[in-house]
C-alpha positions in Angstrom: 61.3 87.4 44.1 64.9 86.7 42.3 67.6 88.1 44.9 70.4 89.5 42.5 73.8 89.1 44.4 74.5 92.6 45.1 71.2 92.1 47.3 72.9 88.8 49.2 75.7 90.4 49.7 73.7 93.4 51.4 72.0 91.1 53.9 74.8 89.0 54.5 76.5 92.5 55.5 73.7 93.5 57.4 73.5 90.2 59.4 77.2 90.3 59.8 76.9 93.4 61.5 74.4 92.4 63.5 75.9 89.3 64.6 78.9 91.5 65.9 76.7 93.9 67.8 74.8 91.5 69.5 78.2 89.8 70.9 79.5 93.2 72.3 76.3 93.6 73.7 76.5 89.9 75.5 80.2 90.7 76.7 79.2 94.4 77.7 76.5 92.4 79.9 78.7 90.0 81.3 79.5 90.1 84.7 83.3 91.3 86.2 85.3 88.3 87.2 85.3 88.1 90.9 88.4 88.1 93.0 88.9 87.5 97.0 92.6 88.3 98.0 93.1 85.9 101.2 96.0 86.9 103.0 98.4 89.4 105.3 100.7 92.5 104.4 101.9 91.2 101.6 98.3 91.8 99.5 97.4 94.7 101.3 100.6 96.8 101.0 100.1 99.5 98.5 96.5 97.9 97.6 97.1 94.9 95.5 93.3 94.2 94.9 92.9 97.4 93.7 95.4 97.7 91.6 95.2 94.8 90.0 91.3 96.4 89.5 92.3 99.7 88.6 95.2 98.4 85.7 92.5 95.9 84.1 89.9 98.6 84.0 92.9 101.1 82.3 92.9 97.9 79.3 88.4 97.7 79.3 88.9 94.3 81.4 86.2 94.0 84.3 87.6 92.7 87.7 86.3 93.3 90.6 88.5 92.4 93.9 87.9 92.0 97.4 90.4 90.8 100.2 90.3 89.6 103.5 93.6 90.3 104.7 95.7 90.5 108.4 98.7 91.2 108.8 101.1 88.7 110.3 98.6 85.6 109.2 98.7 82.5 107.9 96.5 80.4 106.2 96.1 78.3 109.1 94.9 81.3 111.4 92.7 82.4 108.4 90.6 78.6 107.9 90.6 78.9 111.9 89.0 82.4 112.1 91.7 83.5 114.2 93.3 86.9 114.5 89.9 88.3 113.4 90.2 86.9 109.9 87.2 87.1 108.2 87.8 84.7 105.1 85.5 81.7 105.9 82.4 83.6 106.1 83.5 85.3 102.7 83.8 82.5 101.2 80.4 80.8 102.3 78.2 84.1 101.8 79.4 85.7 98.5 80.0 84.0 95.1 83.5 84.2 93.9 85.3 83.2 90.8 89.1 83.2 91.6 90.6 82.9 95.5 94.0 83.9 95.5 96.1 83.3 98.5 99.2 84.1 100.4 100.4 82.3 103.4 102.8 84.0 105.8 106.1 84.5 104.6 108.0 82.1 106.9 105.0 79.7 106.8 106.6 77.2 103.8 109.8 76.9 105.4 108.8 76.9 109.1 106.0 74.9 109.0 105.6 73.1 105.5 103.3 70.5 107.0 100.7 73.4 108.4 101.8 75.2 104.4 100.4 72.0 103.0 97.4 71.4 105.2 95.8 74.5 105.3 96.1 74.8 101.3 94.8 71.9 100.6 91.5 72.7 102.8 91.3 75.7 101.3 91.7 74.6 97.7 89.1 72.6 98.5 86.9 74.7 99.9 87.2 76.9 97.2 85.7 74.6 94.8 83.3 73.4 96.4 81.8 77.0 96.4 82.2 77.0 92.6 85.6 79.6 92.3 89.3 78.4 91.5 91.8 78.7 94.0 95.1 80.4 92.9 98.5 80.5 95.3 100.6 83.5 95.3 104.1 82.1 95.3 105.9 84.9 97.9 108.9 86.6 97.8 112.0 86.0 99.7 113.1 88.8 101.9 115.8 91.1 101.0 118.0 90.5 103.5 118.1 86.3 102.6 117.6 85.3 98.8 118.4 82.1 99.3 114.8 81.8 100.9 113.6 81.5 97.2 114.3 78.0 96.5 112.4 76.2 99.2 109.5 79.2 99.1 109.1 78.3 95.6 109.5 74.4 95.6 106.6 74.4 98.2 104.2 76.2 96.5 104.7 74.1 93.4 104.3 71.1 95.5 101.0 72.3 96.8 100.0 73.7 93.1 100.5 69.6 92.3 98.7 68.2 94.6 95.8 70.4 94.9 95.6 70.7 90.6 95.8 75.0 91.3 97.5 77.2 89.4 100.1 79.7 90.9 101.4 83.4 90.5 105.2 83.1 90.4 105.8 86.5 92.6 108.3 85.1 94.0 110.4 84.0 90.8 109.4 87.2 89.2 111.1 89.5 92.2 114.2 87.5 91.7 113.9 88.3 88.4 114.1 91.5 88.6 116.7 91.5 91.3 119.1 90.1 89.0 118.5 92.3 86.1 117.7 95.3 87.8 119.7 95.6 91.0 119.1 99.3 91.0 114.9 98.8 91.0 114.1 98.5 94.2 111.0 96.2 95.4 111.4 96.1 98.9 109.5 98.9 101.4 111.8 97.0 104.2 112.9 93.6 104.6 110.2 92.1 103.1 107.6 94.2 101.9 106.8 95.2 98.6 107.8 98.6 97.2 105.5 100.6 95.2 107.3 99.3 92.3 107.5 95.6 93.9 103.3 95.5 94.2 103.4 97.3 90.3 105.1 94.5 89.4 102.5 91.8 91.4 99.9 94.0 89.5 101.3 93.3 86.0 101.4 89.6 86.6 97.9 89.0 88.1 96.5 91.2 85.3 98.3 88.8 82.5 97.4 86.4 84.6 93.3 87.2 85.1 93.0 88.8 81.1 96.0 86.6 79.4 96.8 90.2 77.6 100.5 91.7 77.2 100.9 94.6 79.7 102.9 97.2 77.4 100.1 99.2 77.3 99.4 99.6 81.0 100.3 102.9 82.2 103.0 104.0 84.7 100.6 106.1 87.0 97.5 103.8 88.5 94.4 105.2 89.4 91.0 104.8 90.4 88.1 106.7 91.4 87.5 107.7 94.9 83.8 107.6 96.2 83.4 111.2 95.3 84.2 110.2 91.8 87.3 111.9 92.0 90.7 110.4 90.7 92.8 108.5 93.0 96.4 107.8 92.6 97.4 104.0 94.1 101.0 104.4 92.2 103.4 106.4 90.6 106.5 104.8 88.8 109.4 106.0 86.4 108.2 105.1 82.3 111.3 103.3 82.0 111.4 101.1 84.9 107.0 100.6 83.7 108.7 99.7 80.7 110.7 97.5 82.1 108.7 95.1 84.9 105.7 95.3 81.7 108.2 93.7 79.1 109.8 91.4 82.2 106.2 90.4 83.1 105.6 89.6 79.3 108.0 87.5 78.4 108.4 85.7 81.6 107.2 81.8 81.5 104.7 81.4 84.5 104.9 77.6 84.3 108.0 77.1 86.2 107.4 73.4 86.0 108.9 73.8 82.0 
């Protein structure tokens, strides 16, 4: 039988078409990118994991995050089970494909040999359970700015050595304290805001989907385990606005 091209054209539709279903279909399947949040206060104030969660699943990106968080650690107390830290035995029974981690907030300045020792085990730890380790580069307090520098140079130092990539928090709060004086990040002396973890959220979720965050809306929720909706953040539209286009147009490689 003589196909006439109107009928080639047909099938070549019709394959098309089902071509594109079948690949929704394999990334409906596909399983949520999993993420343990290693660290202290600075991950668990105003829920980081689950922010980060709730604002990919706003944009139809699956994440599912976990942490193993207490306050006052560091990643030393954390490899050595201390302080009731739960992270080793996370890390050996579940599968995992990102581990970020915060040290203490003193911990790079304080004690950069114990900073550099415990991230390197960990990095390597990490991947030999098959997941990428990621450092969250902190935040200098509010009281002392010029903590920035030396927070930041060692956490690209141990980025270099261990090959891991990094969130620039740290950077991205100075950032904001120089254009936005007014926008305030801090809870106290140190602790994010519910503005300063919106902001964390927006650059974890670029960072996890590599999509713009423009679209991302002010008020985060999630469900509750009734179903029910749960508000983890209110901000002001124009301060959204604001950390979403900072966050987009912010170079994460502060190596450039």
């Amino acid at each position: 039988m003589r196909l006439t091209a109107h009928t080639i054209k047909r099938i070549l539709s019709i394959a098309l078409l089902a071509f594109c279903s079948l690949q929704a279909l394999a990334q409906d399947a596909a399983p949520p990118k999993r993420i343990l949040f290693v660290g202290n206060s600075f991950t668990y104030f105003y829920n980081l994991p689950q922010v980060v969660a709730a604002m990919a699943a706003s944009q139809g990106v699956s994440l599912e995050t976990r942490q193993s968080t207490v306050g006052g650690s560091n990643l030393e107390q954390h490899w050595k089970e201390e302080k009731g830290t739960q992270t080793r035995r996370l890390l050996e029974e579940q599968r995992w494909d990102y581990v970020v981690f915060n040290n203490h907030s003193l911990s790079a300045i304080d004690h950069p040999e114990s900073f550099m020792e415990y991230g390197r085990k960990f990095a390597g730890l990490v991947r030999e359970k098959g997941a990428e380790p990621i450092f969250m580069m902190t935040w200098a307090y509010k009281s002392n700015p010029l903590m920035q520098d030396r927070i930041t140079e060692m956490y690209l130092r141990l980025a270099e050595e261990t090959g891991a990539d990094y969130v620039p928090a740290g950077p991205l709060f100075a950032s904001v304290r120089a254009l936005r004086p007014d926008l305030e990040l801090f809870f106290d002396d140190k602790h994010p805001s519910s503005n300063g973890t919106y902001l964390l959220g927006l650059a974890f979720f670029k960072y996890f989907s590599g999509k713009g965050t423009s679209a991302i809306p002010e008020r985060v929720t999630t469900l509750d385990a009734n179903g029910e909706k749960l508000y983890l953040l209110f901000l002001h539209e124009t301060d959204a606005d604001f950390l979403q286009q900072l966050i987009d147009t912010f170079d994460f490689d502060l190596d450039d």
